[in-house]
HTML snippet that shows the backbone in 3Dmol.js (N, CA, C, O; Angstrom):
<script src="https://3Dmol.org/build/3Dmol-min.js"></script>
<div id="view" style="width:600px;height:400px;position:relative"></div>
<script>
const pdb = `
ATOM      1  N   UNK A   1     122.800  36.428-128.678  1.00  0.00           N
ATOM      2  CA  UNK A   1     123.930  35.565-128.837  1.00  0.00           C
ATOM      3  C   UNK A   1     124.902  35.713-127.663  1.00  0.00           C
ATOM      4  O   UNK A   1     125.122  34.712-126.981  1.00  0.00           O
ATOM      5  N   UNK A   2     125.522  36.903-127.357  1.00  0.00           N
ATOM      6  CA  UNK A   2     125.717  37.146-126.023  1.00  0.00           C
ATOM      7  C   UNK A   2     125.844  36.723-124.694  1.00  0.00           C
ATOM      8  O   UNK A   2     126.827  36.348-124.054  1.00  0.00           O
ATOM      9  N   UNK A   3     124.225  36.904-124.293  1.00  0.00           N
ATOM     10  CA  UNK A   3     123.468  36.391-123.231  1.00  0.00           C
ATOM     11  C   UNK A   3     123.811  34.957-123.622  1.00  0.00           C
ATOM     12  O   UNK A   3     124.325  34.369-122.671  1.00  0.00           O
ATOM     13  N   UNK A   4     123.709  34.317-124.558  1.00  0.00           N
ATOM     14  CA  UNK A   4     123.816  32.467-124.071  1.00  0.00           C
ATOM     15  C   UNK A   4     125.013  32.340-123.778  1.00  0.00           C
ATOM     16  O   UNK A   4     125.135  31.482-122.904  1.00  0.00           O
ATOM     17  N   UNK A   5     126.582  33.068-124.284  1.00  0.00           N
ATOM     18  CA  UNK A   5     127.787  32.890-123.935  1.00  0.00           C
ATOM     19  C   UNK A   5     128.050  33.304-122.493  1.00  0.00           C
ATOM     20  O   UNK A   5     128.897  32.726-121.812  1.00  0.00           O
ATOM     21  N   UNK A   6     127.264  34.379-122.010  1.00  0.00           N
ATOM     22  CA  UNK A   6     127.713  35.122-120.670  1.00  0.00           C
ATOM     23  C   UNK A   6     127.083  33.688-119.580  1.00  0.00           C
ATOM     24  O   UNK A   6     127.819  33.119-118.774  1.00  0.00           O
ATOM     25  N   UNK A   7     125.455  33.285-119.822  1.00  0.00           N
ATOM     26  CA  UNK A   7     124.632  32.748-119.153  1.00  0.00           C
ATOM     27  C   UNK A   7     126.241  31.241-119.211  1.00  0.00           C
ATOM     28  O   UNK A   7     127.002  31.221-118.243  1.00  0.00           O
ATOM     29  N   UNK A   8     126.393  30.556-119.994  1.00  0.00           N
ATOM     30  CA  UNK A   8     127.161  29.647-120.219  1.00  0.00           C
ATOM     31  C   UNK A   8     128.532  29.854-119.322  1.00  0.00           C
ATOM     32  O   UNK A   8     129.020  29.037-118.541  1.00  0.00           O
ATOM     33  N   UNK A   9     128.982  31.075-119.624  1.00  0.00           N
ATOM     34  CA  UNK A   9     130.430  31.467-118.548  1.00  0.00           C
ATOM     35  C   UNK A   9     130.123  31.508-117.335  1.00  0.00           C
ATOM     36  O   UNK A   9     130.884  31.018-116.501  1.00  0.00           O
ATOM     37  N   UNK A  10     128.767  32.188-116.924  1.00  0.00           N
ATOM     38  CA  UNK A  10     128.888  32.192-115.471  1.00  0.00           C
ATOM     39  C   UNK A  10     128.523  31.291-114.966  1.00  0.00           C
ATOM     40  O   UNK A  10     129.150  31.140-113.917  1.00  0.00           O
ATOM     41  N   UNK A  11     127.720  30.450-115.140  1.00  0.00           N
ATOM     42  CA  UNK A  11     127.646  28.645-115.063  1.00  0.00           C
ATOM     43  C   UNK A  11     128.640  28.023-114.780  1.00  0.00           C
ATOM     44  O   UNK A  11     128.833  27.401-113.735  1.00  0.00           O
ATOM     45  N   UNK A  12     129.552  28.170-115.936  1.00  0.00           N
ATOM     46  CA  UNK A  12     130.858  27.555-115.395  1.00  0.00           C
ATOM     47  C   UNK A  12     131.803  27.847-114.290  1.00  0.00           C
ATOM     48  O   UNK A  12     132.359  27.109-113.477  1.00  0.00           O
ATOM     49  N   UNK A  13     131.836  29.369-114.520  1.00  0.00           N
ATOM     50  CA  UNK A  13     132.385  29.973-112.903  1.00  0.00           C
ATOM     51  C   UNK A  13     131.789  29.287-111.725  1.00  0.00           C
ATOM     52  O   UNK A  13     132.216  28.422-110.960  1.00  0.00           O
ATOM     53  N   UNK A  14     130.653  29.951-111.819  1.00  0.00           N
ATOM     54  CA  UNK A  14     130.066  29.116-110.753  1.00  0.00           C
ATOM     55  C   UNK A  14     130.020  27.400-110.154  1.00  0.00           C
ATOM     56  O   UNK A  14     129.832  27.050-108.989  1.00  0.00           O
ATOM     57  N   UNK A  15     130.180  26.801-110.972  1.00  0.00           N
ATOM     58  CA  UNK A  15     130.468  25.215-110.883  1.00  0.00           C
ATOM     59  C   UNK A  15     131.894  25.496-110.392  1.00  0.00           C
ATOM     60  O   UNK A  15     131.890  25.540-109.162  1.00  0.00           O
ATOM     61  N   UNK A  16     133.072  25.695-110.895  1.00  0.00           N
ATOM     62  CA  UNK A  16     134.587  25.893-110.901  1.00  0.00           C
ATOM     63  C   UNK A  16     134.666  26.203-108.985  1.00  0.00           C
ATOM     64  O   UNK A  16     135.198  25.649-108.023  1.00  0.00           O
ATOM     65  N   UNK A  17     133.694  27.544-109.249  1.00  0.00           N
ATOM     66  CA  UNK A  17     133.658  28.473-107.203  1.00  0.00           C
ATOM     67  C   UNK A  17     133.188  26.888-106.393  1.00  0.00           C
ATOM     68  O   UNK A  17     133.636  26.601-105.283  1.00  0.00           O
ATOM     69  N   UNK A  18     132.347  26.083-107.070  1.00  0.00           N
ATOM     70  CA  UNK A  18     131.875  25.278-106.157  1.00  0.00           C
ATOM     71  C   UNK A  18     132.674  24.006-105.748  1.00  0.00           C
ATOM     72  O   UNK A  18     132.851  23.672-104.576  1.00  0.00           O
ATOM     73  N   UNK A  19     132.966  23.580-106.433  1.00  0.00           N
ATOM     74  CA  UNK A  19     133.785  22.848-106.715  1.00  0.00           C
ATOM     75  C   UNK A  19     135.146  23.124-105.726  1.00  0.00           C
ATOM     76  O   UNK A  19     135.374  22.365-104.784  1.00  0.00           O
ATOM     77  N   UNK A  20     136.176  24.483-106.085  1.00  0.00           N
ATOM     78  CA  UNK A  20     137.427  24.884-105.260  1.00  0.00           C
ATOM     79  C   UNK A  20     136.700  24.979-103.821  1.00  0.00           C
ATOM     80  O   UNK A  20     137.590  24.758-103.000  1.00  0.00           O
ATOM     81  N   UNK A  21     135.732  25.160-103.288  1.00  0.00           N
ATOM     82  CA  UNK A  21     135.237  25.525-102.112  1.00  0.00           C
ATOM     83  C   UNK A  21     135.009  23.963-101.447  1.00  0.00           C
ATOM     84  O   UNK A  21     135.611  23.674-100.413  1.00  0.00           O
ATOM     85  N   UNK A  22     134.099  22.976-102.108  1.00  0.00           N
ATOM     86  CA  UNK A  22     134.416  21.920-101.365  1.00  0.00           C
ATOM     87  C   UNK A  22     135.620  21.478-101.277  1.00  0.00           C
ATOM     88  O   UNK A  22     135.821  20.761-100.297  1.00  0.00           O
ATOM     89  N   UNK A  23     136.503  21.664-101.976  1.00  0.00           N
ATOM     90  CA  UNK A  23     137.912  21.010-102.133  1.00  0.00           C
ATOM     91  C   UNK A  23     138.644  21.222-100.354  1.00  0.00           C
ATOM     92  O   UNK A  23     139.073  20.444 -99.501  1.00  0.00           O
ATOM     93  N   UNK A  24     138.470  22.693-100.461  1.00  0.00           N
ATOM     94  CA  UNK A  24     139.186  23.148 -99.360  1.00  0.00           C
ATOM     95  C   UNK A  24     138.428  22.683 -97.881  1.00  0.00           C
ATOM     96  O   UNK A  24     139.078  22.505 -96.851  1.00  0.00           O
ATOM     97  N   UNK A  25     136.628  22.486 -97.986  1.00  0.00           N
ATOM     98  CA  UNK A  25     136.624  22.079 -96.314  1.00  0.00           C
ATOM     99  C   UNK A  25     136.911  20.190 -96.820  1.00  0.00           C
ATOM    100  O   UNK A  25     137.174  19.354 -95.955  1.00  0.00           O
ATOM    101  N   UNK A  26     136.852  20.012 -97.551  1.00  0.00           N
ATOM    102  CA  UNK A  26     137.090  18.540 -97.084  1.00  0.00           C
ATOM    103  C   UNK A  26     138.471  17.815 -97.031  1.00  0.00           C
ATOM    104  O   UNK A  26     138.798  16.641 -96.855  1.00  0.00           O
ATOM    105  N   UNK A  27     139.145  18.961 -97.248  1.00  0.00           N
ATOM    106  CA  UNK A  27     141.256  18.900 -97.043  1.00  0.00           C
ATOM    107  C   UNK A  27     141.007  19.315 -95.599  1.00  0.00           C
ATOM    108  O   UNK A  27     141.874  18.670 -95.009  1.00  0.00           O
ATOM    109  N   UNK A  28     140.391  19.954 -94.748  1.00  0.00           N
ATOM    110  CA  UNK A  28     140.721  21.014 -94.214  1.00  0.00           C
ATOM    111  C   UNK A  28     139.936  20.319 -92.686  1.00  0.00           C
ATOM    112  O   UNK A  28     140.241  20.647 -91.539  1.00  0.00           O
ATOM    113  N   UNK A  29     139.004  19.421 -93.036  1.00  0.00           N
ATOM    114  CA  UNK A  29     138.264  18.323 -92.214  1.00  0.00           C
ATOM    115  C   UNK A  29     138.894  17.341 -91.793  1.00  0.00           C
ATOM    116  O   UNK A  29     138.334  16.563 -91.021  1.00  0.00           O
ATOM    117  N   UNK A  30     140.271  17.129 -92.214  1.00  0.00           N
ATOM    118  CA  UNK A  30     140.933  15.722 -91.635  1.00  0.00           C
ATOM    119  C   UNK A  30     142.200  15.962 -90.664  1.00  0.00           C
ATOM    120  O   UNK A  30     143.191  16.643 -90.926  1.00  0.00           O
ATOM    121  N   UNK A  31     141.947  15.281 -89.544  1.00  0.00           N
ATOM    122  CA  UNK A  31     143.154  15.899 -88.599  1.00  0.00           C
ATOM    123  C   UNK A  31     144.218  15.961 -88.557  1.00  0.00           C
ATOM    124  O   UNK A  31     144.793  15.339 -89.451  1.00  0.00           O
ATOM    125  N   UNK A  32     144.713  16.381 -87.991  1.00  0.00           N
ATOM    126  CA  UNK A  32     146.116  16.313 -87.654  1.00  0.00           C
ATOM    127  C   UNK A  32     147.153  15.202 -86.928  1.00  0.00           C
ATOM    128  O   UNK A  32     147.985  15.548 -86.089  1.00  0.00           O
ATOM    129  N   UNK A  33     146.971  13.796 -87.384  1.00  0.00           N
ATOM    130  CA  UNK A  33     147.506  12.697 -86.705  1.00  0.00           C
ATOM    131  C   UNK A  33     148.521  13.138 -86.493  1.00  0.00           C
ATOM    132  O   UNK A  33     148.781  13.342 -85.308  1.00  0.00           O
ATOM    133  N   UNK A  34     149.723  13.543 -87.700  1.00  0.00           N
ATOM    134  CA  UNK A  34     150.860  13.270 -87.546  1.00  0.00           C
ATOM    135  C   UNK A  34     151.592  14.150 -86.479  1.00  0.00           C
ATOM    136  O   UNK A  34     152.662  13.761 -86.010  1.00  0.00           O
ATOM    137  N   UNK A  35     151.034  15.315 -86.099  1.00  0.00           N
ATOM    138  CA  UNK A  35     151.614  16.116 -84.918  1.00  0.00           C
ATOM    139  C   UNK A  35     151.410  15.562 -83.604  1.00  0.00           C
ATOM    140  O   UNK A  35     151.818  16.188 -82.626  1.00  0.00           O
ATOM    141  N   UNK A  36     150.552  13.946 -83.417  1.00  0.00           N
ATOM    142  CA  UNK A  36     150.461  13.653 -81.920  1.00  0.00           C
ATOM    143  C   UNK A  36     151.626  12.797 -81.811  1.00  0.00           C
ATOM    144  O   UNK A  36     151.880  12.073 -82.774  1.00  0.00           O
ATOM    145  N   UNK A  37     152.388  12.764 -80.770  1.00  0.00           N
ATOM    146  CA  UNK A  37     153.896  12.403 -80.067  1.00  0.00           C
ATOM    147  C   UNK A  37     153.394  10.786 -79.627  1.00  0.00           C
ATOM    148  O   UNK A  37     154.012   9.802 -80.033  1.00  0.00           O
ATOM    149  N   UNK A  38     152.225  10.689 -78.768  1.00  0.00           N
ATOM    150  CA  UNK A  38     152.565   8.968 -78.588  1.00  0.00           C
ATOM    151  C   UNK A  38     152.008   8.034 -79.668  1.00  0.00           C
ATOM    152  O   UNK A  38     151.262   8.218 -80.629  1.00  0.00           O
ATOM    153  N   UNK A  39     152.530   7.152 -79.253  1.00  0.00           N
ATOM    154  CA  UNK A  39     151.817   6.000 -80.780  1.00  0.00           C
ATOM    155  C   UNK A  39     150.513   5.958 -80.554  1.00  0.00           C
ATOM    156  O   UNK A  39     149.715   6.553 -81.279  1.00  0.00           O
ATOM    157  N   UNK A  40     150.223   5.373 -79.703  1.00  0.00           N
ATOM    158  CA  UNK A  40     149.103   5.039 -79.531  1.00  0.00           C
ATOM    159  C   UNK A  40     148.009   6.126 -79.563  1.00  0.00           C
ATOM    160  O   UNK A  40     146.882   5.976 -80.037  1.00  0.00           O
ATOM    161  N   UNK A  41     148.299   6.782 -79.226  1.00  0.00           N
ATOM    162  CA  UNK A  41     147.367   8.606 -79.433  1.00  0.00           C
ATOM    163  C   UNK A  41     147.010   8.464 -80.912  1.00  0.00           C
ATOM    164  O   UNK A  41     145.912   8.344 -81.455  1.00  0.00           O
ATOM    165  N   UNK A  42     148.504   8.521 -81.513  1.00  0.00           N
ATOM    166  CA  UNK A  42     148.735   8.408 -83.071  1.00  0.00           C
ATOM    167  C   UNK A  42     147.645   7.434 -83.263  1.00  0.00           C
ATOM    168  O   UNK A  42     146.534   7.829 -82.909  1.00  0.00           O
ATOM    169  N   UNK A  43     147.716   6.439 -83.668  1.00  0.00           N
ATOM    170  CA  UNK A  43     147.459   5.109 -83.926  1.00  0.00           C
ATOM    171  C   UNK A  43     146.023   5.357 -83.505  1.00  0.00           C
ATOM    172  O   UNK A  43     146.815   4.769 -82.769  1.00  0.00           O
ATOM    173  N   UNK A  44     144.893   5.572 -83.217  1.00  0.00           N
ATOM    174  CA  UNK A  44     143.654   5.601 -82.344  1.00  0.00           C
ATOM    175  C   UNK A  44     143.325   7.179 -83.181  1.00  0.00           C
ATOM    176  O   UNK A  44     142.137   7.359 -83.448  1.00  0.00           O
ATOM    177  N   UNK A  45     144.301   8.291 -83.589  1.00  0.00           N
ATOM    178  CA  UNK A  45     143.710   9.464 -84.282  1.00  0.00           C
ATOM    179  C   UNK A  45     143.373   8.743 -85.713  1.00  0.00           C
ATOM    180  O   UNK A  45     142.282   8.959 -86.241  1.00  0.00           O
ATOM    181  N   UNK A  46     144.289   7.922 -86.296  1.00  0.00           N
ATOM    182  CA  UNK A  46     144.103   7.371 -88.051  1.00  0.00           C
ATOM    183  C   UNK A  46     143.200   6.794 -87.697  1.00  0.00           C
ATOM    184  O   UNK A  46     142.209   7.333 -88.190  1.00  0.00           O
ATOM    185  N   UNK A  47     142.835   5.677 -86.888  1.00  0.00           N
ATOM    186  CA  UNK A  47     142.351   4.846 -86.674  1.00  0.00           C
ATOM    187  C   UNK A  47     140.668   5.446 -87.175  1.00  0.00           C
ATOM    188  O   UNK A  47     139.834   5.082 -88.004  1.00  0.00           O
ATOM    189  N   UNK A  48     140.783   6.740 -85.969  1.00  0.00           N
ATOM    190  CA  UNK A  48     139.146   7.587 -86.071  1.00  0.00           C
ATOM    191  C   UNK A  48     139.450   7.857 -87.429  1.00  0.00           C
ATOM    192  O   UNK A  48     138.490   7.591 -88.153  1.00  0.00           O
ATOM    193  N   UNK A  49     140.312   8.234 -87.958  1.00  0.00           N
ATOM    194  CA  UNK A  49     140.018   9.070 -89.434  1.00  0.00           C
ATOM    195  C   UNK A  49     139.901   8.611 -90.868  1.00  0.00           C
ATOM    196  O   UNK A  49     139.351   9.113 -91.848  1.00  0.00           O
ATOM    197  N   UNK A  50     140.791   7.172 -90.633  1.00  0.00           N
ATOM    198  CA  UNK A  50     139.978   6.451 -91.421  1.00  0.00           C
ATOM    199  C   UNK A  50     139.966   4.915 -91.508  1.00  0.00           C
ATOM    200  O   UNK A  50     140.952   4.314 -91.935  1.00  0.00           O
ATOM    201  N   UNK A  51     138.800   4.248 -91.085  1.00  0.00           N
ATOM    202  CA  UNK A  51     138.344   3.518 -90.227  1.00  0.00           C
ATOM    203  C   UNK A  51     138.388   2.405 -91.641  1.00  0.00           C
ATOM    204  O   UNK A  51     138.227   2.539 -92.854  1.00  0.00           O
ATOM    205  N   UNK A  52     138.740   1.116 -90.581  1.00  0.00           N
ATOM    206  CA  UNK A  52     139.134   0.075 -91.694  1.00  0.00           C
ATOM    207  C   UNK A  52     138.277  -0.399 -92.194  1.00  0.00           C
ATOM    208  O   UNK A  52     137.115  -0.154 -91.870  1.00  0.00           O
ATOM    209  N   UNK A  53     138.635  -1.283 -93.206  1.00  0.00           N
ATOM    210  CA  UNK A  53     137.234  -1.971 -94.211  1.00  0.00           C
ATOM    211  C   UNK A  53     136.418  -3.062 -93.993  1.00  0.00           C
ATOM    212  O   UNK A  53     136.726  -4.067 -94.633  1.00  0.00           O
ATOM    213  N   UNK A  54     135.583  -3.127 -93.357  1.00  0.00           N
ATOM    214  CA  UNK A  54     135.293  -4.503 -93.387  1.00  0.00           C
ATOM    215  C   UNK A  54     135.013  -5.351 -94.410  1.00  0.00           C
ATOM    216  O   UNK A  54     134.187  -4.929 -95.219  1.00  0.00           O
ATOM    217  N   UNK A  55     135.682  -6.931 -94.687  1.00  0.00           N
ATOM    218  CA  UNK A  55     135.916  -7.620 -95.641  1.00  0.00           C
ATOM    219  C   UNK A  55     134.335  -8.253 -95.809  1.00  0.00           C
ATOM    220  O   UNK A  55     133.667  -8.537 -94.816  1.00  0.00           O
ATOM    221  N   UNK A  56     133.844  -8.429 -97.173  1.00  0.00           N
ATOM    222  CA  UNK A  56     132.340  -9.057 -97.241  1.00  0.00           C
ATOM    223  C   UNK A  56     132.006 -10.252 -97.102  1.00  0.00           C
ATOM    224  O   UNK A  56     132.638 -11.150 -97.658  1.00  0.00           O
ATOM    225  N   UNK A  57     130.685 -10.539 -96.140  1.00  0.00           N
ATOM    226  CA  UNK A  57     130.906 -12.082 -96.228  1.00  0.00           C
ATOM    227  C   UNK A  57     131.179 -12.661 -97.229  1.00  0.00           C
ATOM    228  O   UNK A  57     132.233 -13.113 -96.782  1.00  0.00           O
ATOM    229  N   UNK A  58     131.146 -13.025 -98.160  1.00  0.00           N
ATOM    230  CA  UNK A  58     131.149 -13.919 -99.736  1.00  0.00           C
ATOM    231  C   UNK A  58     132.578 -14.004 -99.167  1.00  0.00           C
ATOM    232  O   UNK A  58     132.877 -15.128 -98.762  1.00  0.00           O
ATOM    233  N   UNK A  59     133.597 -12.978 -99.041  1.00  0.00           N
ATOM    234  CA  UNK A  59     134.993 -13.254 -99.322  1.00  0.00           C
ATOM    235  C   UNK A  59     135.310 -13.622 -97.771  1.00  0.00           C
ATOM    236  O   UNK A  59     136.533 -13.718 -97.670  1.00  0.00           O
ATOM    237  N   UNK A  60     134.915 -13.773 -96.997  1.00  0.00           N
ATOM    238  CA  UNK A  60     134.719 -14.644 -95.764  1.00  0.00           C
ATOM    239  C   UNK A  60     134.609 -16.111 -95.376  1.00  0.00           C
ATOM    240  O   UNK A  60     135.091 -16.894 -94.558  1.00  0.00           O
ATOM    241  N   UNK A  61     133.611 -16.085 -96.509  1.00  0.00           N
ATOM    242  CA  UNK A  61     133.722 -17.614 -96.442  1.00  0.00           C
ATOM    243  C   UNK A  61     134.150 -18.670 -97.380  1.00  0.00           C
ATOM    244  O   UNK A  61     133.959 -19.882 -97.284  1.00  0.00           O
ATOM    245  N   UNK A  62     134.644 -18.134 -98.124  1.00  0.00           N
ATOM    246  CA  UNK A  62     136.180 -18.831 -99.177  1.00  0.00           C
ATOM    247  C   UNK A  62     137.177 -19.465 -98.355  1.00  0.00           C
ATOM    248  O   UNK A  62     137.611 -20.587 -98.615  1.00  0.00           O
ATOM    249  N   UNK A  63     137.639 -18.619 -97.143  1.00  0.00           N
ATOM    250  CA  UNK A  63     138.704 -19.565 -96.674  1.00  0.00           C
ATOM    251  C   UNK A  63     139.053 -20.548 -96.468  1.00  0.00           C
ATOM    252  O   UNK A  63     138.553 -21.204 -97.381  1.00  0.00           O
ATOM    253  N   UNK A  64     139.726 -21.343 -95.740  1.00  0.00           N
ATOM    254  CA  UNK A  64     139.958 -22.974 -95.625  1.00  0.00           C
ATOM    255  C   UNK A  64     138.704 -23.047 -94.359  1.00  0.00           C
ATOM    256  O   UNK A  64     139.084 -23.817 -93.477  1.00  0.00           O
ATOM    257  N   UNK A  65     137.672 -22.597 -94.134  1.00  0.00           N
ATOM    258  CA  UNK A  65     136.963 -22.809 -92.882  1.00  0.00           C
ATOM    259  C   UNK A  65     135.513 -23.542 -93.956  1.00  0.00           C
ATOM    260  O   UNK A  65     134.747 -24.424 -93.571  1.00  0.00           O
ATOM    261  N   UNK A  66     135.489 -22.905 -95.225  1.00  0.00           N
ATOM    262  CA  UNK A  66     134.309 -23.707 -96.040  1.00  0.00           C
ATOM    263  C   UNK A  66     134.737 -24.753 -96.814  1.00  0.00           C
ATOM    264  O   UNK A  66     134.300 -24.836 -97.962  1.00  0.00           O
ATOM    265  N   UNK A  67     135.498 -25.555 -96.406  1.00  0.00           N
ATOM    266  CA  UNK A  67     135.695 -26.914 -96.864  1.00  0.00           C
ATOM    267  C   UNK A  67     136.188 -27.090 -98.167  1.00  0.00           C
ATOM    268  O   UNK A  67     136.499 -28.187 -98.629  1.00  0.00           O
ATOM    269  N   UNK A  68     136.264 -25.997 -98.778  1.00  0.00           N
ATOM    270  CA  UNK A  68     136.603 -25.922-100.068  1.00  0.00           C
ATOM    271  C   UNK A  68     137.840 -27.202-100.630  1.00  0.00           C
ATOM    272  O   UNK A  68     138.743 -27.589 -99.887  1.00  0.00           O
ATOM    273  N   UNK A  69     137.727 -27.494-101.439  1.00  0.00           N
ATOM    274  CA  UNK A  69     139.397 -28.497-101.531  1.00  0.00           C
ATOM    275  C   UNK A  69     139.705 -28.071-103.360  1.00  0.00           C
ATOM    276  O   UNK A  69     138.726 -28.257-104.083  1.00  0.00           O
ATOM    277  N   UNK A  70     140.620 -27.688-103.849  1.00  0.00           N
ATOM    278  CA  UNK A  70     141.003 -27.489-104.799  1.00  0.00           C
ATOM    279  C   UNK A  70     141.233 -28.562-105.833  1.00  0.00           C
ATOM    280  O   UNK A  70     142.278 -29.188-105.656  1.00  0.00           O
ATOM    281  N   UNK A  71     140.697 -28.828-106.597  1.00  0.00           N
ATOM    282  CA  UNK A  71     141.180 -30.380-107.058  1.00  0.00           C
ATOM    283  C   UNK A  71     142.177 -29.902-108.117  1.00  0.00           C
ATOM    284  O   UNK A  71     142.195 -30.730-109.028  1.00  0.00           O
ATOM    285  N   UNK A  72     142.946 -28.964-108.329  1.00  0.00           N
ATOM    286  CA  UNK A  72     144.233 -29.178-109.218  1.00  0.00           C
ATOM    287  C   UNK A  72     145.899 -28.884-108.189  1.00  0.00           C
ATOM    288  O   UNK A  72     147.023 -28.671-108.643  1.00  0.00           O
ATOM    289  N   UNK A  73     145.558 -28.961-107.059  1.00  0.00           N
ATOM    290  CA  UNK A  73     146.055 -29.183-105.758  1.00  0.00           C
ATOM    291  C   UNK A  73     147.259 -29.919-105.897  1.00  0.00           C
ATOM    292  O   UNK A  73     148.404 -29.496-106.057  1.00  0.00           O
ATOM    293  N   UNK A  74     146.782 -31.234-105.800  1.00  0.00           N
ATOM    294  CA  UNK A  74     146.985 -32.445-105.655  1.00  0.00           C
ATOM    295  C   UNK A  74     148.429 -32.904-107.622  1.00  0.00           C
ATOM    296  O   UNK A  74     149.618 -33.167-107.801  1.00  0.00           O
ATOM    297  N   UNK A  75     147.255 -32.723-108.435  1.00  0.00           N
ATOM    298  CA  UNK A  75     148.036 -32.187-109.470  1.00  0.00           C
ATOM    299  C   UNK A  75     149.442 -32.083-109.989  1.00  0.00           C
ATOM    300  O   UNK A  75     150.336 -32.669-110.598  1.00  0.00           O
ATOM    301  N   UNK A  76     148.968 -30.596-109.163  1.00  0.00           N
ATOM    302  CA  UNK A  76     150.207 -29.520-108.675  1.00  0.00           C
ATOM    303  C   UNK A  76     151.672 -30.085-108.484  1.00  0.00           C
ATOM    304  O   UNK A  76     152.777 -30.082-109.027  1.00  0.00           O
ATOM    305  N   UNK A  77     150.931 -30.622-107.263  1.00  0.00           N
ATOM    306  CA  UNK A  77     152.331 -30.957-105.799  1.00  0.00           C
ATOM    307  C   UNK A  77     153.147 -32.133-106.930  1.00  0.00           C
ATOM    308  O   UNK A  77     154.361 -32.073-107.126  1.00  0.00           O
ATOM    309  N   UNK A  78     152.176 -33.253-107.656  1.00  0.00           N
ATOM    310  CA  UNK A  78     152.870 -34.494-108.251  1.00  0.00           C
ATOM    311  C   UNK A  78     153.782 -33.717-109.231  1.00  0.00           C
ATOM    312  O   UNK A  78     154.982 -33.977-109.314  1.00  0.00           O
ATOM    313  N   UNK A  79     153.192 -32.771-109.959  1.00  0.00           N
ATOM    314  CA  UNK A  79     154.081 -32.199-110.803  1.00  0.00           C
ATOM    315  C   UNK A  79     155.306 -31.517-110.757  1.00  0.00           C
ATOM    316  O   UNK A  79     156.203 -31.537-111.600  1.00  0.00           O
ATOM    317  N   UNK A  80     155.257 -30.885-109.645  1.00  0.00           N
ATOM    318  CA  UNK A  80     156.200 -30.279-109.582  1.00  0.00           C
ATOM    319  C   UNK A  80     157.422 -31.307-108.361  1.00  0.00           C
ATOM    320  O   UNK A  80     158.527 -30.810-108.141  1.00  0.00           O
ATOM    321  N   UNK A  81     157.010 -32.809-107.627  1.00  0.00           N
ATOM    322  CA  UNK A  81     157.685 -33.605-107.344  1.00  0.00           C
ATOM    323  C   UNK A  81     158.498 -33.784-108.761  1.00  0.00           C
ATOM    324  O   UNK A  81     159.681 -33.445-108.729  1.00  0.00           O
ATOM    325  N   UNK A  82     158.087 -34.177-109.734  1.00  0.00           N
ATOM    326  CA  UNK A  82     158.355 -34.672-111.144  1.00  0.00           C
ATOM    327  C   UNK A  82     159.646 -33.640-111.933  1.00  0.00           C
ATOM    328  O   UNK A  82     160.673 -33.825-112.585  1.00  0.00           O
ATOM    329  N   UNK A  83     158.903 -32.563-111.438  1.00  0.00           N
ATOM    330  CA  UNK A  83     160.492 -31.466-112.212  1.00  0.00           C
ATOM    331  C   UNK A  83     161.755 -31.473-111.169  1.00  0.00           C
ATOM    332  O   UNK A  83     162.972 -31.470-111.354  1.00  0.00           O
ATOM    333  N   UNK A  84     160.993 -31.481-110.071  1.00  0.00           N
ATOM    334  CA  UNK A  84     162.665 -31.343-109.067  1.00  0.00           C
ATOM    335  C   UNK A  84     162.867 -32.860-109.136  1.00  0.00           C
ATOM    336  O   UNK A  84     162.448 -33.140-108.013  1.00  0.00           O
ATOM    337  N   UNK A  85     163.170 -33.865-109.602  1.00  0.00           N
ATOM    338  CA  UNK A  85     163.382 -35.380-110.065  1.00  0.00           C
ATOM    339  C   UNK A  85     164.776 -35.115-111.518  1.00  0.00           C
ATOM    340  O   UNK A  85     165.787 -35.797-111.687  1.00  0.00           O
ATOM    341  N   UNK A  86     164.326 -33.969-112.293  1.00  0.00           N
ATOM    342  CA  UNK A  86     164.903 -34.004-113.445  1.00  0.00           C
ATOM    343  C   UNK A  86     166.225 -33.551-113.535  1.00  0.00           C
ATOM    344  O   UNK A  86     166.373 -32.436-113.036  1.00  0.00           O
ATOM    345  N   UNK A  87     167.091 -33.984-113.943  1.00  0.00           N
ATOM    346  CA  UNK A  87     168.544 -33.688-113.992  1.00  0.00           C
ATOM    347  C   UNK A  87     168.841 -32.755-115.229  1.00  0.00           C
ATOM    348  O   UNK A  87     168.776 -32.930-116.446  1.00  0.00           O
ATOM    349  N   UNK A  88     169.275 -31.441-114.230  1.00  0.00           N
ATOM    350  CA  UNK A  88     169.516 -30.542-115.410  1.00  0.00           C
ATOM    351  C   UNK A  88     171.292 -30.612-115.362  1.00  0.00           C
ATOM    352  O   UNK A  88     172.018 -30.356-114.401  1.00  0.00           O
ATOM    353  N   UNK A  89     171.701 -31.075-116.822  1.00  0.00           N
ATOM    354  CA  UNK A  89     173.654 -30.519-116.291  1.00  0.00           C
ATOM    355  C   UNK A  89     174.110 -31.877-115.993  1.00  0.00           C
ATOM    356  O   UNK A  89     175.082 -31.864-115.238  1.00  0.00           O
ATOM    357  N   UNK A  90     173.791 -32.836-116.279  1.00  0.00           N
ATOM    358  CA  UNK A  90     174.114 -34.123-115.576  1.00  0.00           C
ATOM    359  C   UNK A  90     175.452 -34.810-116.282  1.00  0.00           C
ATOM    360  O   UNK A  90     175.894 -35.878-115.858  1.00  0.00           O
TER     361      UNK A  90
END
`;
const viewer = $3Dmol.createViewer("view");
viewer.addModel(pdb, "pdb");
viewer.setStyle({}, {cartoon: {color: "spectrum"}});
viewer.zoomTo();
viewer.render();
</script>
């Protein structure tokens, strides 16, 4: 009975040791931007450290470049001509 509690504790220790140990090199892996003095030094250290996202095509080609036309657009614009028309307070 023992042995399955000890075998069970040190398991967990051991996961816990592994665990605090990656913690520390992968804090410990990222540089030091903020101590460089020019911007651009600056700016080019984040830059390497963490590098921007590129957006996916799908959400690329949504923009106004795929012809898209909204048909409640149009709608819209009449409607809201129609409320600024209305006399509030008159």
């Amino acid at each position: 009975m023992t042995t399955a509690r000890t075998s069970t504790w040190t398991a967990a220790l051991l996961l816990a040791a592994a665990l605090g140990t990656s913690t520390v090199a992968t804090s410990a892996a990222e540089p030091n931007c903020r101590a460089i003095e020019s911007t651009s030094a600056r700016l080019s250290c984040y830059d390497a450290a963490f590098p921007p996202k590129m957006t996916s095509p799908a959400e690329a080609r949504i923009g106004s470049a795929s012809g898209y036309k909204d048909p409640f657009l149009a709608e819209e614009a009449r409607t809201a001509a129609k409320l600024k028309n209305i006399c509030r307070g008159c």
